[in-house]
VOGU-3710 file (C-alpha; in Angstrom, 3 decimals, decimal comma):
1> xxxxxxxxxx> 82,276/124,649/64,888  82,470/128,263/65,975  84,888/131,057/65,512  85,873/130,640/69,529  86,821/126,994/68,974  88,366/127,424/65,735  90,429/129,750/67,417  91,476/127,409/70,254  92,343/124,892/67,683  94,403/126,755/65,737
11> xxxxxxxxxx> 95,806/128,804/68,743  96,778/125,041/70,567  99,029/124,178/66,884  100,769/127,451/67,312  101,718/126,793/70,662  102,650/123,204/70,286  104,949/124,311/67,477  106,713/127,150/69,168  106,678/124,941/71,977  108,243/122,264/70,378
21> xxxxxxxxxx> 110,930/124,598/68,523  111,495/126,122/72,161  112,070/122,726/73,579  114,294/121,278/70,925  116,847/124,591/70,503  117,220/124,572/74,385  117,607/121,293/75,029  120,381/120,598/72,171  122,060/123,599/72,912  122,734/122,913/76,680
31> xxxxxxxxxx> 123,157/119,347/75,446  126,336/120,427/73,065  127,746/122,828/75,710  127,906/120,011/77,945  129,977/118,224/75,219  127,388/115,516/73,708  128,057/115,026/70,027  125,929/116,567/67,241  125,460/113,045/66,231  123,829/111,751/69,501
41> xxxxxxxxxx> 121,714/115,273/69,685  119,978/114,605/66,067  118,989/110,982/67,004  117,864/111,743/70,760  117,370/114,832/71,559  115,943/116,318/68,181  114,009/113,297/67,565  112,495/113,686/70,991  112,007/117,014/70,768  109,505/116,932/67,432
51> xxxxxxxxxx> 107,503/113,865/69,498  106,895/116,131/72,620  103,660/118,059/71,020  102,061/114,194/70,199  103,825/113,939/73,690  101,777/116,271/75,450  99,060/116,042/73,272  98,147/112,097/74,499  99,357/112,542/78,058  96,883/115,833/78,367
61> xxxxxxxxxx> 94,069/113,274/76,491  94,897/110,674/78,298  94,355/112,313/82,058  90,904/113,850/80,320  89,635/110,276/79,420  89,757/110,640/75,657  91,306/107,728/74,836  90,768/107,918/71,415  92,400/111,145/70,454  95,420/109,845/72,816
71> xxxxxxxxxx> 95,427/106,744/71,138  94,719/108,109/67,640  97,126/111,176/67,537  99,981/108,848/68,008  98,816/105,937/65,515  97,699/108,715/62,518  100,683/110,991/63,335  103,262/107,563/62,598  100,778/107,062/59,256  101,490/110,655/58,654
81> xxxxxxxxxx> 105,434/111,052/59,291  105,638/108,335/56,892  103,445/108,433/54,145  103,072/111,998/53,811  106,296/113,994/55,383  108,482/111,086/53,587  106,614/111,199/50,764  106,807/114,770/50,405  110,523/115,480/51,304  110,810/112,341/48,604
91> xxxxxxxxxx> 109,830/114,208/45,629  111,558/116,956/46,208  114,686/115,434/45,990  115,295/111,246/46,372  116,490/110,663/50,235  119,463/108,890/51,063  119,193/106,024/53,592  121,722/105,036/55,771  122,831/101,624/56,959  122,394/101,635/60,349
101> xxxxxxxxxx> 118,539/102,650/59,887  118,131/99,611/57,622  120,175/97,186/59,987  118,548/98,782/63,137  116,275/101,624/63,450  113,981/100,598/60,950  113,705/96,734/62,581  113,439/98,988/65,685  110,203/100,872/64,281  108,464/97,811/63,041
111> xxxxxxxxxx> 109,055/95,645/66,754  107,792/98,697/68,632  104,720/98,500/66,094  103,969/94,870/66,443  104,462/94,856/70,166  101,681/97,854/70,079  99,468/95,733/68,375  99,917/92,716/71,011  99,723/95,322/73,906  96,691/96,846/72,243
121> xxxxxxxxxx> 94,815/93,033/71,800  92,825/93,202/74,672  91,155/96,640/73,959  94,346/97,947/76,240  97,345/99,457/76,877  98,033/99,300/80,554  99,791/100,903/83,077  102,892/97,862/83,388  102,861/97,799/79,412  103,331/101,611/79,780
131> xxxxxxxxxx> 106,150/100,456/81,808  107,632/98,161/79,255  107,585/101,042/77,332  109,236/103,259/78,991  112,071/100,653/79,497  112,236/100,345/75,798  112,930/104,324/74,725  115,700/103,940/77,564  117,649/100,784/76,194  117,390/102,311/72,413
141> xxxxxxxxxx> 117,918/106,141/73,187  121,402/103,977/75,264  121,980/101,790/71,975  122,041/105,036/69,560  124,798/106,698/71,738  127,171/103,485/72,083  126,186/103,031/67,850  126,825/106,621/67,665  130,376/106,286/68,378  130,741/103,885/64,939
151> xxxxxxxxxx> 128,889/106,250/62,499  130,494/107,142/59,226  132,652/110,627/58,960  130,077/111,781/56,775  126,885/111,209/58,942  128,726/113,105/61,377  129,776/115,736/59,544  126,098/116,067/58,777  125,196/116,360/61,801  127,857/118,879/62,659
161> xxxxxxxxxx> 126,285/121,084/59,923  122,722/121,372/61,373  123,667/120,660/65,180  127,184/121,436/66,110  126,505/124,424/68,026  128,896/127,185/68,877  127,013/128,882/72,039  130,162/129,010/74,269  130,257/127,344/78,298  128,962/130,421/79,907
171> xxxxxxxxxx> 126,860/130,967/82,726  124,252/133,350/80,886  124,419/130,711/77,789  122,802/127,770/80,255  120,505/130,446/81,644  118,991/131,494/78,716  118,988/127,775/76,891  117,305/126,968/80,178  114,629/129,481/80,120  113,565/128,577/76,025
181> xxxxxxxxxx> 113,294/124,664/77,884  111,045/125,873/80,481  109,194/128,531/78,262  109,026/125,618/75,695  106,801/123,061/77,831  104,644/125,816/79,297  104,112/126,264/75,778  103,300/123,267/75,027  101,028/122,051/78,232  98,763/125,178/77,092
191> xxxxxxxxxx> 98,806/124,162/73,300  97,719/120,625/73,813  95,106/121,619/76,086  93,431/124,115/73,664  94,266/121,560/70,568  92,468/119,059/72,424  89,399/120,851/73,671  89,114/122,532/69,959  89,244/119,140/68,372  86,929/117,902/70,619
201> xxxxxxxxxx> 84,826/120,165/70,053  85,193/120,026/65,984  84,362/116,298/66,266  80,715/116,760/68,008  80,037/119,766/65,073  81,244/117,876/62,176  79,792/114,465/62,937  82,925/112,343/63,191  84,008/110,291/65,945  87,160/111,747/67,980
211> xxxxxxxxxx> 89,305/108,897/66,796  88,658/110,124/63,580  89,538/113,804/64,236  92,936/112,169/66,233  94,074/110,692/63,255  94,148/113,033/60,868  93,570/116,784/62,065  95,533/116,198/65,876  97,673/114,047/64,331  99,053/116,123/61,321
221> xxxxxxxxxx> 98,817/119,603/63,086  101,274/117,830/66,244  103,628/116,233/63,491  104,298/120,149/62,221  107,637/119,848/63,849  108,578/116,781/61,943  107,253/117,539/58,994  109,455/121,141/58,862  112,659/119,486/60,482  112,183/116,417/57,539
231> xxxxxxxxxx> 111,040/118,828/54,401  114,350/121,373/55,130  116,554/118,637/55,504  115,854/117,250/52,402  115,905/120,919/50,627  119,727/121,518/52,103  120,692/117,861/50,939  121,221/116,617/54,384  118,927/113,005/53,752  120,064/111,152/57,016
241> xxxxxxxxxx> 118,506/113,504/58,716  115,358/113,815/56,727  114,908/110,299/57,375  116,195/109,362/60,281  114,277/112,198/61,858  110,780/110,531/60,620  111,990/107,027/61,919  113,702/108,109/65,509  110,404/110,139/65,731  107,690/106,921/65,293
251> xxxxxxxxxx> 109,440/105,006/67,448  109,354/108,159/70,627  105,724/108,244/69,457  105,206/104,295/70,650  107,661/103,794/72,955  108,114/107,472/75,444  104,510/108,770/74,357  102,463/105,644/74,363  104,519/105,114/77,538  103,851/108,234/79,529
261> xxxxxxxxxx> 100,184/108,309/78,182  99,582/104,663/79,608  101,312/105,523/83,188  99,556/108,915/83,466  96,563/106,952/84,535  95,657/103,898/86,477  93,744/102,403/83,863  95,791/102,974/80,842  94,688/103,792/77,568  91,629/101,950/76,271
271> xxxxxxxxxx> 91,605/100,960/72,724  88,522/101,066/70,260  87,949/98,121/68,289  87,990/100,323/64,912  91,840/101,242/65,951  92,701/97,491/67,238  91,076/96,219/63,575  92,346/99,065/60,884  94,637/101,999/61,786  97,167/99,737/63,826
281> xxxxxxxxxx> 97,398/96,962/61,274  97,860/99,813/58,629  100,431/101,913/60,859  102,265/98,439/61,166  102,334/97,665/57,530  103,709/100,954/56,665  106,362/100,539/59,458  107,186/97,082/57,514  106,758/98,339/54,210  109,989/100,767/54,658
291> xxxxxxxxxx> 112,187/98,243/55,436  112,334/97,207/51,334  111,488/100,453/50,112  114,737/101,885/52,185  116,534/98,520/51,014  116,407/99,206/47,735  119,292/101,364/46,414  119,381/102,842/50,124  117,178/105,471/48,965  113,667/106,509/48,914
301> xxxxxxxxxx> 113,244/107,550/44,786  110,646/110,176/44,143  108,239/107,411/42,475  108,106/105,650/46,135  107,224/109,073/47,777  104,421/109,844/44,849  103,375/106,530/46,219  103,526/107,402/49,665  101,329/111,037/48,909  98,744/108,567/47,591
311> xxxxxxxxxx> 98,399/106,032/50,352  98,318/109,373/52,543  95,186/110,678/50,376  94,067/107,058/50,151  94,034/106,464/53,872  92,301/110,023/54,746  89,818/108,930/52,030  88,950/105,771/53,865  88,444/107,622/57,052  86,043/110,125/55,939
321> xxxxxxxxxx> 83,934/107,445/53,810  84,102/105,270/57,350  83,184/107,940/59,263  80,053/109,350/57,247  78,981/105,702/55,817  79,168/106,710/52,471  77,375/104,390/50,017  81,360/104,733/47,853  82,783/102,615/51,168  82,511/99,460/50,436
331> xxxxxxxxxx> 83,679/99,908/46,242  86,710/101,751/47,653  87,874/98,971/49,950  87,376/96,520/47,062  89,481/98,532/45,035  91,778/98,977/47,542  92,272/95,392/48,556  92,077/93,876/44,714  94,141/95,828/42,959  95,946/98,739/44,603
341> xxxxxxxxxx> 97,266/97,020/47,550  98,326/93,733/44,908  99,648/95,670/42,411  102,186/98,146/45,273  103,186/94,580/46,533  104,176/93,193/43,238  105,995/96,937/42,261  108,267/96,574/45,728  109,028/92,613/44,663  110,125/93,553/41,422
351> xxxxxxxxxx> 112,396/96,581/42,642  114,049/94,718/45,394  115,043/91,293/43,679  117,469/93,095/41,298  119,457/94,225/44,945  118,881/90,983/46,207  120,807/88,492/43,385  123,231/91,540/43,455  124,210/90,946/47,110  123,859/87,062/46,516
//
Protein backbone atom coordinates (compact mmCIF):
# COMPACT_ATOMS: atom_id res chain seq x y z
CA UNK A 1 0.00 0.00 0.00
CA UNK A 2 1.59 3.31 -0.90
CA UNK A 3 1.93 6.63 0.74
CA UNK A 4 -0.77 8.10 -2.06
CA UNK A 5 -3.37 5.53 -0.97
CA UNK A 6 -2.65 5.65 2.57
CA UNK A 7 -3.33 9.10 2.24
CA UNK A 8 -6.72 8.70 0.51
CA UNK A 9 -7.67 6.34 3.20
CA UNK A 10 -6.99 8.27 5.91
CA UNK A 11 -8.01 11.58 4.12
CA UNK A 12 -11.76 9.69 3.24
CA UNK A 13 -12.10 9.01 7.57
CA UNK A 14 -11.42 12.65 8.08
CA UNK A 15 -13.95 13.69 5.83
CA UNK A 16 -16.58 11.22 6.75
CA UNK A 17 -16.14 12.40 10.33
CA UNK A 18 -16.31 16.10 9.81
CA UNK A 19 -18.90 15.23 7.51
CA UNK A 20 -20.84 13.42 9.78
CA UNK A 21 -20.33 16.08 12.74
CA UNK A 22 -21.40 18.74 9.98
CA UNK A 23 -24.49 16.81 9.21
CA UNK A 24 -25.63 15.98 12.68
CA UNK A 25 -25.08 19.80 14.35
CA UNK A 26 -27.08 21.21 11.32
CA UNK A 27 -29.62 19.02 11.08
CA UNK A 28 -30.57 19.01 15.01
CA UNK A 29 -30.16 22.50 15.24
CA UNK A 30 -32.72 23.51 12.48
CA UNK A 31 -34.62 20.52 13.85
CA UNK A 32 -34.95 22.27 17.55
CA UNK A 33 -35.60 25.75 16.05
CA UNK A 34 -38.43 24.32 14.36
CA UNK A 35 -39.64 23.12 17.82
CA UNK A 36 -38.93 19.14 17.73
CA UNK A 37 -38.01 17.93 21.18
CA UNK A 38 -34.43 17.15 22.29
CA UNK A 39 -35.82 13.80 22.98
CA UNK A 40 -37.02 12.97 19.39
CA UNK A 41 -33.57 14.71 17.97
CA UNK A 42 -31.22 12.12 20.05
CA UNK A 43 -33.21 9.04 18.83
CA UNK A 44 -33.70 10.24 15.05
CA UNK A 45 -31.86 12.69 14.03
CA UNK A 46 -28.50 12.04 16.02
CA UNK A 47 -28.81 8.44 15.55
CA UNK A 48 -29.12 9.05 11.85
CA UNK A 49 -26.67 11.36 11.68
CA UNK A 50 -23.59 8.93 13.08
CA UNK A 51 -25.09 6.11 10.34
CA UNK A 52 -24.72 8.58 7.34
CA UNK A 53 -20.71 7.91 6.84
CA UNK A 54 -21.66 3.75 6.75
CA UNK A 55 -24.54 5.58 4.82
CA UNK A 56 -22.57 6.92 2.16
CA UNK A 57 -19.96 4.62 2.48
CA UNK A 58 -22.33 1.42 1.07
CA UNK A 59 -24.45 3.53 -1.25
CA UNK A 60 -20.97 4.94 -2.96
CA UNK A 61 -19.85 0.85 -2.87
CA UNK A 62 -22.79 -0.20 -3.85
CA UNK A 63 -23.13 2.01 -7.33
CA UNK A 64 -19.16 0.87 -7.82
CA UNK A 65 -20.11 -2.90 -7.67
CA UNK A 66 -18.28 -3.75 -4.48
CA UNK A 67 -20.70 -5.51 -2.86
CA UNK A 68 -18.69 -6.72 -0.30
CA UNK A 69 -17.35 -3.62 1.31
CA UNK A 70 -21.17 -2.33 1.03
CA UNK A 71 -22.32 -5.31 2.52
CA UNK A 72 -19.45 -5.71 5.01
CA UNK A 73 -19.09 -2.06 6.34
CA UNK A 74 -22.59 -2.26 7.58
CA UNK A 75 -22.49 -5.97 9.10
CA UNK A 76 -18.71 -5.31 10.91
CA UNK A 77 -19.63 -1.69 11.81
CA UNK A 78 -23.07 -3.29 13.94
CA UNK A 79 -20.26 -6.04 15.37
CA UNK A 80 -18.26 -3.02 16.17
CA UNK A 81 -20.87 -0.44 17.80
CA UNK A 82 -21.58 -3.25 19.99
CA UNK A 83 -18.86 -5.19 21.07
CA UNK A 84 -16.29 -2.67 21.04
CA UNK A 85 -17.87 1.09 21.45
CA UNK A 86 -20.27 -0.64 24.23
CA UNK A 87 -17.71 -2.42 25.56
CA UNK A 88 -15.49 0.39 25.86
CA UNK A 89 -17.88 3.18 27.14
CA UNK A 90 -18.77 -0.02 29.64
CA UNK A 91 -15.65 0.00 31.53
CA UNK A 92 -15.36 3.26 31.92
CA UNK A 93 -18.23 3.62 33.87
CA UNK A 94 -21.36 0.75 34.00
CA UNK A 95 -24.23 2.14 31.45
CA UNK A 96 -27.62 2.56 32.45
CA UNK A 97 -30.34 0.95 30.27
CA UNK A 98 -33.57 2.18 29.87
CA UNK A 99 -36.91 0.44 29.58
CA UNK A 100 -38.14 1.30 26.51
CA UNK A 101 -34.81 -0.06 24.75
CA UNK A 102 -35.38 -3.39 26.50
CA UNK A 103 -39.25 -3.49 25.72
CA UNK A 104 -38.64 -2.08 22.15
CA UNK A 105 -35.56 -0.92 20.56
CA UNK A 106 -33.57 -3.72 21.41
CA UNK A 107 -36.48 -6.41 20.01
CA UNK A 108 -36.33 -3.77 17.21
CA UNK A 109 -32.44 -4.42 16.54
CA UNK A 110 -32.62 -8.14 16.71
CA UNK A 111 -36.00 -8.37 13.99
CA UNK A 112 -34.16 -6.01 11.65
CA UNK A 113 -31.14 -8.58 12.08
CA UNK A 114 -33.02 -11.74 11.47
CA UNK A 115 -35.03 -10.30 8.64
CA UNK A 116 -31.34 -9.41 7.10
CA UNK A 117 -30.43 -12.79 7.36
CA UNK A 118 -33.75 -14.10 5.49
CA UNK A 119 -33.34 -11.22 2.90
CA UNK A 120 -29.68 -12.13 2.57
CA UNK A 121 -30.59 -16.27 2.02
CA UNK A 122 -30.49 -16.26 -1.48
CA UNK A 123 -26.98 -14.64 -1.90
CA UNK A 124 -29.28 -11.21 -2.08
CA UNK A 125 -30.60 -8.25 -1.00
CA UNK A 126 -32.80 -6.84 -3.69
CA UNK A 127 -34.10 -3.85 -4.87
CA UNK A 128 -38.12 -4.54 -3.34
CA UNK A 129 -36.35 -5.87 -0.04
CA UNK A 130 -34.49 -2.49 -0.19
CA UNK A 131 -37.94 -1.29 -0.30
CA UNK A 132 -39.16 -3.14 2.71
CA UNK A 133 -36.51 -1.50 4.21
CA UNK A 134 -36.97 1.65 3.67
CA UNK A 135 -40.64 1.23 4.88
CA UNK A 136 -39.27 -0.11 8.07
CA UNK A 137 -36.81 3.06 9.24
CA UNK A 138 -40.13 5.11 8.40
CA UNK A 139 -42.71 3.19 10.71
CA UNK A 140 -39.90 3.06 13.68
CA UNK A 141 -38.25 6.61 13.21
CA UNK A 142 -42.78 7.38 13.46
CA UNK A 143 -43.01 4.91 16.58
CA UNK A 144 -39.98 6.74 18.54
CA UNK A 145 -41.74 10.19 18.19
CA UNK A 146 -45.41 8.99 19.30
CA UNK A 147 -43.14 6.77 22.31
CA UNK A 148 -41.28 9.89 22.71
CA UNK A 149 -44.11 11.70 24.08
CA UNK A 150 -44.27 8.90 27.22
CA UNK A 151 -40.52 9.03 28.17
CA UNK A 152 -39.55 9.53 31.76
CA UNK A 153 -38.71 13.33 33.07
CA UNK A 154 -35.34 12.20 33.44
CA UNK A 155 -34.59 10.77 29.89
CA UNK A 156 -35.72 14.01 28.82
CA UNK A 157 -33.97 16.06 30.86
CA UNK A 158 -31.03 14.15 29.46
CA UNK A 159 -31.63 14.88 26.44
CA UNK A 160 -32.21 18.53 27.11
CA UNK A 161 -28.60 18.58 28.47
CA UNK A 162 -26.76 17.41 25.29
CA UNK A 163 -29.52 18.56 22.66
CA UNK A 164 -31.76 21.30 23.79
CA UNK A 165 -30.35 23.92 21.74
CA UNK A 166 -30.61 27.63 22.27
CA UNK A 167 -29.77 28.99 18.55
CA UNK A 168 -32.74 31.45 18.41
CA UNK A 169 -35.64 31.46 15.15
CA UNK A 170 -33.64 33.73 13.01
CA UNK A 171 -33.20 33.96 9.49
CA UNK A 172 -29.22 33.90 9.52
CA UNK A 173 -29.55 30.91 12.27
CA UNK A 174 -31.40 28.53 9.40
CA UNK A 175 -28.90 29.89 6.91
CA UNK A 176 -25.95 28.99 8.49
CA UNK A 177 -27.40 25.47 10.11
CA UNK A 178 -28.28 25.00 6.46
CA UNK A 179 -24.97 25.57 4.97
CA UNK A 180 -22.99 22.99 7.82
CA UNK A 181 -26.04 20.35 6.23
CA UNK A 182 -25.01 20.96 2.79
CA UNK A 183 -21.18 21.39 3.55
CA UNK A 184 -21.69 18.18 5.68
CA UNK A 185 -22.77 15.67 2.75
CA UNK A 186 -20.34 17.19 0.26
CA UNK A 187 -18.14 16.15 2.89
CA UNK A 188 -19.10 13.11 3.15
CA UNK A 189 -19.81 11.98 -0.74
CA UNK A 190 -15.91 12.91 -1.12
CA UNK A 191 -14.85 10.92 2.10
CA UNK A 192 -16.53 7.72 1.17
CA UNK A 193 -15.25 7.87 -2.20
CA UNK A 194 -11.54 8.20 -1.17
CA UNK A 195 -12.25 5.63 1.95
CA UNK A 196 -13.45 3.30 -0.52
CA UNK A 197 -10.91 3.51 -3.30
CA UNK A 198 -8.03 3.51 -0.41
CA UNK A 199 -9.47 0.39 1.08
CA UNK A 200 -9.73 -1.08 -2.03
CA UNK A 201 -6.72 -0.57 -2.78
CA UNK A 202 -5.22 -1.79 0.82
CA UNK A 203 -7.08 -5.08 0.23
CA UNK A 204 -5.21 -6.06 -3.24
CA UNK A 205 -1.61 -4.97 -1.25
CA UNK A 206 -2.24 -6.76 1.88
CA UNK A 207 -3.73 -9.97 0.54
CA UNK A 208 -7.18 -9.94 2.12
CA UNK A 209 -10.38 -10.12 0.47
CA UNK A 210 -12.46 -6.67 0.47
CA UNK A 211 -15.06 -8.18 2.72
CA UNK A 212 -12.44 -8.57 5.01
CA UNK A 213 -11.06 -4.99 4.84
CA UNK A 214 -15.17 -3.88 5.09
CA UNK A 215 -15.48 -5.40 8.25
CA UNK A 216 -13.02 -4.27 10.21
CA UNK A 217 -10.89 -1.22 8.79
CA UNK A 218 -14.24 0.55 6.71
CA UNK A 219 -16.25 -0.52 9.24
CA UNK A 220 -14.53 0.88 12.45
CA UNK A 221 -13.04 4.07 10.75
CA UNK A 222 -17.15 4.96 9.52
CA UNK A 223 -18.42 4.05 13.16
CA UNK A 224 -15.89 7.09 14.47
CA UNK A 225 -18.98 9.12 14.96
CA UNK A 226 -20.61 6.58 17.16
CA UNK A 227 -17.96 5.54 18.87
CA UNK A 228 -17.13 9.50 20.09
CA UNK A 229 -20.96 10.38 20.55
CA UNK A 230 -21.20 6.77 22.83
CA UNK A 231 -17.57 7.08 24.75
CA UNK A 232 -18.50 11.06 25.89
CA UNK A 233 -21.77 10.16 26.87
CA UNK A 234 -20.77 7.71 29.11
CA UNK A 235 -17.76 10.07 30.52
CA UNK A 236 -20.55 13.01 31.37
CA UNK A 237 -22.89 10.26 32.98
CA UNK A 238 -25.54 10.64 30.43
CA UNK A 239 -25.97 6.39 29.79
CA UNK A 240 -29.31 6.55 27.75
CA UNK A 241 -27.62 8.14 25.41
CA UNK A 242 -24.49 6.11 25.32
CA UNK A 243 -26.64 3.30 24.63
CA UNK A 244 -29.35 4.15 22.94
CA UNK A 245 -27.08 5.90 20.49
CA UNK A 246 -25.27 2.36 19.65
CA UNK A 247 -28.78 0.63 19.33
CA UNK A 248 -30.85 3.53 17.24
CA UNK A 249 -27.56 3.48 15.19
CA UNK A 250 -27.56 -0.62 14.15
CA UNK A 251 -30.84 -0.54 13.37
CA UNK A 252 -30.29 2.92 10.58
CA UNK A 253 -27.35 0.72 9.55
CA UNK A 254 -29.96 -2.29 8.38
CA UNK A 255 -32.90 -0.67 7.83
CA UNK A 256 -32.07 3.26 5.90
CA UNK A 257 -28.44 2.06 4.78
CA UNK A 258 -29.02 -1.48 3.74
CA UNK A 259 -32.11 0.19 2.23
CA UNK A 260 -30.67 2.94 0.12
CA UNK A 261 -27.63 0.66 -0.78
CA UNK A 262 -30.11 -2.09 -2.20
CA UNK A 263 -32.32 0.63 -4.26
CA UNK A 264 -29.23 2.49 -5.55
CA UNK A 265 -28.96 -0.29 -8.03
CA UNK A 266 -31.11 -2.56 -10.07
CA UNK A 267 -29.60 -5.57 -8.90
CA UNK A 268 -29.23 -5.01 -5.27
CA UNK A 269 -26.53 -5.98 -3.16
CA UNK A 270 -25.08 -9.45 -3.72
CA UNK A 271 -24.08 -11.38 -0.74
CA UNK A 272 -20.89 -13.69 -0.39
CA UNK A 273 -21.43 -16.94 1.02
CA UNK A 274 -18.59 -16.25 3.80
CA UNK A 275 -21.01 -13.18 5.03
CA UNK A 276 -24.44 -15.29 4.54
CA UNK A 277 -22.51 -18.31 6.73
CA UNK A 278 -20.39 -16.26 9.60
CA UNK A 279 -20.49 -12.45 10.02
CA UNK A 280 -24.44 -12.27 9.78
CA UNK A 281 -25.14 -15.16 12.11
CA UNK A 282 -22.51 -13.50 14.49
CA UNK A 283 -23.90 -9.79 13.99
CA UNK A 284 -27.36 -11.48 14.84
CA UNK A 285 -26.24 -13.21 17.93
CA UNK A 286 -24.73 -10.17 19.32
CA UNK A 287 -27.97 -8.22 18.46
CA UNK A 288 -29.75 -11.15 20.63
CA UNK A 289 -27.21 -11.43 23.12
CA UNK A 290 -28.03 -7.68 24.46
CA UNK A 291 -31.36 -8.28 25.09
CA UNK A 292 -30.24 -10.33 28.62
CA UNK A 293 -27.16 -8.59 29.09
CA UNK A 294 -29.33 -5.10 29.10
CA UNK A 295 -32.03 -7.20 31.16
CA UNK A 296 -30.05 -7.76 33.81
CA UNK A 297 -30.02 -4.97 36.44
CA UNK A 298 -30.84 -2.57 33.35
CA UNK A 299 -27.28 -2.01 33.04
CA UNK A 300 -24.34 -3.04 31.11
CA UNK A 301 -21.57 -3.75 34.30
CA UNK A 302 -17.98 -3.24 33.33
CA UNK A 303 -17.35 -7.21 33.47
CA UNK A 304 -19.99 -7.51 30.40
CA UNK A 305 -18.06 -4.74 28.45
CA UNK A 306 -14.45 -6.52 29.32
CA UNK A 307 -16.41 -9.26 27.70
CA UNK A 308 -17.52 -7.39 24.88
CA UNK A 309 -13.53 -5.90 24.20
CA UNK A 310 -12.76 -9.63 23.95
CA UNK A 311 -15.33 -10.93 21.52
CA UNK A 312 -14.22 -7.64 19.56
CA UNK A 313 -10.41 -8.93 19.60
CA UNK A 314 -11.79 -12.45 19.28
CA UNK A 315 -13.81 -11.75 16.17
CA UNK A 316 -10.90 -9.56 14.39
CA UNK A 317 -8.73 -12.59 15.32
CA UNK A 318 -10.92 -14.96 13.40
CA UNK A 319 -10.89 -12.74 10.41
CA UNK A 320 -7.30 -12.37 9.94
CA UNK A 321 -6.60 -16.27 10.63
CA UNK A 322 -9.64 -16.78 7.83
CA UNK A 323 -8.27 -14.54 5.66
CA UNK A 324 -4.46 -15.70 5.58
CA UNK A 325 -5.35 -19.60 6.28
CA UNK A 326 -3.35 -19.77 9.15
CA UNK A 327 -2.49 -23.32 10.27
CA UNK A 328 -3.90 -21.66 14.26
CA UNK A 329 -7.62 -21.53 12.34
CA UNK A 330 -9.04 -24.41 12.89
CA UNK A 331 -7.64 -24.78 17.02
CA UNK A 332 -9.12 -21.28 17.46
CA UNK A 333 -12.61 -22.15 16.26
CA UNK A 334 -12.48 -25.26 18.46
CA UNK A 335 -11.71 -23.22 21.26
CA UNK A 336 -14.07 -20.87 20.42
CA UNK A 337 -17.03 -23.12 19.94
CA UNK A 338 -16.10 -25.65 23.09
CA UNK A 339 -15.46 -23.58 25.63
CA UNK A 340 -15.60 -19.81 25.17
CA UNK A 341 -18.84 -19.55 23.49
CA UNK A 342 -20.35 -22.44 26.37
CA UNK A 343 -18.90 -21.01 29.12
CA UNK A 344 -20.33 -16.81 28.06
CA UNK A 345 -23.73 -18.71 27.66
CA UNK A 346 -23.74 -20.34 31.00
CA UNK A 347 -22.19 -16.74 32.71
CA UNK A 348 -25.45 -14.73 31.08
CA UNK A 349 -27.89 -17.81 32.50
CA UNK A 350 -26.57 -17.52 35.78
CA UNK A 351 -26.75 -13.55 35.93
CA UNK A 352 -30.20 -13.29 34.59
CA UNK A 353 -32.17 -16.03 36.66
CA UNK A 354 -31.58 -14.09 39.94
CA UNK A 355 -33.82 -11.00 37.96
CA UNK A 356 -36.00 -13.46 36.68
CA UNK A 357 -37.50 -15.32 40.16
CA UNK A 358 -37.25 -11.62 41.35
CA UNK A 359 -39.90 -10.42 38.86
CA UNK A 360 -41.77 -13.87 39.27
Amino acid sequence: MGILELVSFIAGLALLVAGAELLVRGASRLAAIAGISPLVIGLTIVAFGTSSPEAAVSVFSSLNGQADISLGNVVGSNIFNVLFILGLSATIVPLGVSAQLIKFDVPVMIGASLLLMIFAGDGNISRMEGVVFLYGILAYTAILIYKSKKESRAVKEEYEKEFGYRDGRSFWAWVKNGFFIVIGLVLLVLGSRFLVDGATIAARALGVSELVIGLTIVAAGTSLPELATSVIASIRGERDIAVGNIVGSNIYNILAVLGLSSVAVSGGVSVSNAVLGVDLPIMTAIAAVCLPVFYTGREISRWEGGLFLLYYIAYTAYLVLSSTRHAWLEGFVFAMNSVALPLTAILIVISVIPHLKRRA
